[in-house]
Every structure is written in C-alpha cells, then in structure tokens.
C-alpha positions in Angstrom: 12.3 24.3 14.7 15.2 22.4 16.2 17.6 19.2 14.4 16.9 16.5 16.5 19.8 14.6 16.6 23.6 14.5 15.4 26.2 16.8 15.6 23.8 19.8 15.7 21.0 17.8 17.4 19.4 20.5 20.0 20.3 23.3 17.5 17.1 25.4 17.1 16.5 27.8 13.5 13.9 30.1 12.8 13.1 30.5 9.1 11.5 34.1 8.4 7.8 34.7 8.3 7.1 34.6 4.6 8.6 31.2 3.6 5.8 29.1 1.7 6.6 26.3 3.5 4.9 23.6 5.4 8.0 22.0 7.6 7.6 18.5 8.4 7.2 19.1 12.1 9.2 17.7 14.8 7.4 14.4 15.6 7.3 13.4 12.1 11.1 13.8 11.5 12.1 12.1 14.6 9.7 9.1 13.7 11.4 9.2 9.9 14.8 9.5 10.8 14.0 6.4 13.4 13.1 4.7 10.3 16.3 5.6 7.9 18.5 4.9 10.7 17.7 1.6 10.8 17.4 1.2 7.0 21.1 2.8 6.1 23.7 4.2 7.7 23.5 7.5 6.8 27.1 8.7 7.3 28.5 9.5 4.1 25.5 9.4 1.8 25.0 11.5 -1.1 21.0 12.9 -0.6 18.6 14.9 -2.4 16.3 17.3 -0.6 13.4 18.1 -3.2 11.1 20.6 -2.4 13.5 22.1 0.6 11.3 24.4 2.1 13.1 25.7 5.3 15.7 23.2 4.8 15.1 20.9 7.6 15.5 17.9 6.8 19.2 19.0 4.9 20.1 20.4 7.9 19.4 17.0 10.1 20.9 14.9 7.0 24.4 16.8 7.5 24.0 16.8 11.2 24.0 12.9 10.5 27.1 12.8 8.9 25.5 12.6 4.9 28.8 13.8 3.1 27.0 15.2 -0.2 23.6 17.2 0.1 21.8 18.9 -2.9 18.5 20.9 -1.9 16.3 21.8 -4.5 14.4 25.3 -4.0 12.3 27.4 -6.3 11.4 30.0 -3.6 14.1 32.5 -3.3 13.2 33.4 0.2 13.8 29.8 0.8 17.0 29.4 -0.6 18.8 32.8 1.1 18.0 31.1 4.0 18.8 27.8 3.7 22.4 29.5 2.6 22.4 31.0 5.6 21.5 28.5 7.7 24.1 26.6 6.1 26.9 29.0 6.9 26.0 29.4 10.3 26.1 25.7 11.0 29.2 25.7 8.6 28.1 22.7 6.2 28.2 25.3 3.2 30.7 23.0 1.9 28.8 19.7 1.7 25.5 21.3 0.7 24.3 22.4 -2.4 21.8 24.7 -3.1 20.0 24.6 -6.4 17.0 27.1 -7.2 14.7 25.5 -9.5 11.6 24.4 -10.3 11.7 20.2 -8.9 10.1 19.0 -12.2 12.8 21.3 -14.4 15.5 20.1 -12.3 14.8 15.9 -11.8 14.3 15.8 -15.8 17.8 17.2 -16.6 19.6 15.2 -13.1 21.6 12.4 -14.0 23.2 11.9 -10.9 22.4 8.8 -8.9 21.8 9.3 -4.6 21.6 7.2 -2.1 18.8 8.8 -0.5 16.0 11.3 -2.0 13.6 12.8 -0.1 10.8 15.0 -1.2 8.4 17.4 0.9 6.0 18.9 -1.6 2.9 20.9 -1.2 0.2 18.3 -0.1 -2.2 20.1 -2.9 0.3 19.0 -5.7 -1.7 18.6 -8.9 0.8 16.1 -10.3 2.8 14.5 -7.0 1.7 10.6 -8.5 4.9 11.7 -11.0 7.2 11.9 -8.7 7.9 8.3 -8.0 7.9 7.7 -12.1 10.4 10.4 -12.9 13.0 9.1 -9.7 12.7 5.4 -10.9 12.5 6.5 -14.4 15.6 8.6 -14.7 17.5 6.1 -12.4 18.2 9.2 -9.6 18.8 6.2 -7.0 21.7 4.2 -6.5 21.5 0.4 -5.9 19.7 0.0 -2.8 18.5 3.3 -2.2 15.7 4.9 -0.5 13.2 7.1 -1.9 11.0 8.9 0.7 7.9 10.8 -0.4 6.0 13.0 2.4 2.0 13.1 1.3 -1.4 13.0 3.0 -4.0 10.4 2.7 -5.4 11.9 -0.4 -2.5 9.4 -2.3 -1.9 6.3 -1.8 1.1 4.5 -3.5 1.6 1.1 -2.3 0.9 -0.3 -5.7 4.0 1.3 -7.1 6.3 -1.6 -8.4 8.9 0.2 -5.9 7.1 0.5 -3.2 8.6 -0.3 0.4 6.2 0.4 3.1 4.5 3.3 4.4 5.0 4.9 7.9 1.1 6.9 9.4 2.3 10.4 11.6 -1.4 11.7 12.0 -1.6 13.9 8.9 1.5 13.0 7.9 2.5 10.3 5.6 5.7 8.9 4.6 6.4 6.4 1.5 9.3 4.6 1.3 10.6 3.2 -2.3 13.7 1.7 -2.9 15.9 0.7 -5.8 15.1 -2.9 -5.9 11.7 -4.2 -6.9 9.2 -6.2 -5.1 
C-alpha cells in the first residue's frame, strides 16, 4: 500500500497479516481524492476516519495537509498499527486514535468536521444508518463532505443529503454534504 500524493506521497506501508481490513485500493483512493480536491481544499481540515482499517486514508488526509485527524478503530491490531504508522511518518501529533466500536462512538461525538469518511465492511447489516446518525447528530460543519465507501448492494441517492456518487468497479463512493438538495 503506498499514499499517493502529498508530503508522503510515494511512501509505501505494510499493515501485518491479520488486520480485518479491506483497504480501499489504490485506484479507488486516487479517483476519490481527485474528487475532494476539487470539492475542498483540504489543508487544514479537521476529518474523521470511521472504520480505519489500516489507516489509509488518515495517512493520505495528513499527507494533504488536514490539520486535525480522528480515526475510529475497534480492532486493536488495527489501531497499534495505525499508532505506529503514525509515529513513523511523525503525524502522531495531528492524529487521533480512538478504539471503539463506530456506532458507540458517533452517538456520544459532538464534534462537528469538515470532512467524514467512512470504510465499513461491505456486509454491514445496518450501513443505511450511517448517513442518518452523521446528519442527525450534526458531525458536519457547514458545507462539509460526507463520503461513504459501499458496493452496489446500497444505493443512497434518495438521501435528502445526497451529492453524487462516484462508480470504481466494485467500489462505490457517496458523497453527502451539509446543505440539502
């Protein structure tokens, strides 16, 4: 796994066997972050990484210049690596590691981001509540983005927040923002 761009862009990782993760591959990053670019400026943003996994998509958020990253872990494997990933690219300051279940932890967030991006397992029983507890709880700040990786098996373009939605192959990305149709 590399970042593709940024100050660390070229910088390859290698998460541990073992991590029960499904990293957004290569492609499909590049294609997203194509995407955010041109929707924000993502230099100084604050941004939540739900679902974490391997911590890719922190890792190319920071290389980006976002100022204030929380991850959001429930598989401790994950998260020692993610810290030590972290330290080794020395954003340990401006990234902050929380292990918890996603549900638990968006309930009890009252912080508002700029950017929230979520990766869960494509077999999530109850990924349709995602986009009602962000909008819900008010996690975005005016104008923010909401970006929810997910197969064809959902479909969410009916959601009053709903953007637009960006095809990779098996990979889907929907975009939500702040403001309403």
């Amino acid at each position: 796994m590399r970042i593709i761009s940024g100050t660390f862009g070229g910088r390859r990782f290698s998460p541990p066997s073992g991590i029960p993760a499904r990293p957004t591959t290569d492609l499909a990053k590049g294609a997203l972050f194509n995407v955010l670019d041109n929707m924000m400026d993502l230099e100084d943003i604050s941004a939540l990484d739900i679902f974490g996994g391997t911590g890719s998509i922190s890792y190319e958020l920071a290389s980006r210049g976002a100022a204030d990253i929380t991850v959001v872990e429930k598989d401790g494997t994950s998260v020692e690596f993610i810290k030590k990933t972290a330290k080794d690219l020395d954003i340990a300051d401006s990234l902050h590691i929380i292990r918890s279940d996603v549900f638990k932890f968006l309930k009890q967030c009252s912080k508002q981001f700029d950017l929230i991006f979520a990766d869960p397992p494509y077999a999530l029983p109850n990924m349709g509540d995602l986009p009602i507890i962000i909008f819900e709880k008010n996690l975005l700040k005016p104008e923010g983005v909401f970006v929810l990786e997910h197969t064809t098996h959902n479909d969410f373009q009916q959601h009053p927040h709903f953007l637009r939605m960006k095809n990779y192959g098996a990979t889907i990305f929907s975009f939500f923002t702040q403001t309403s149709k």
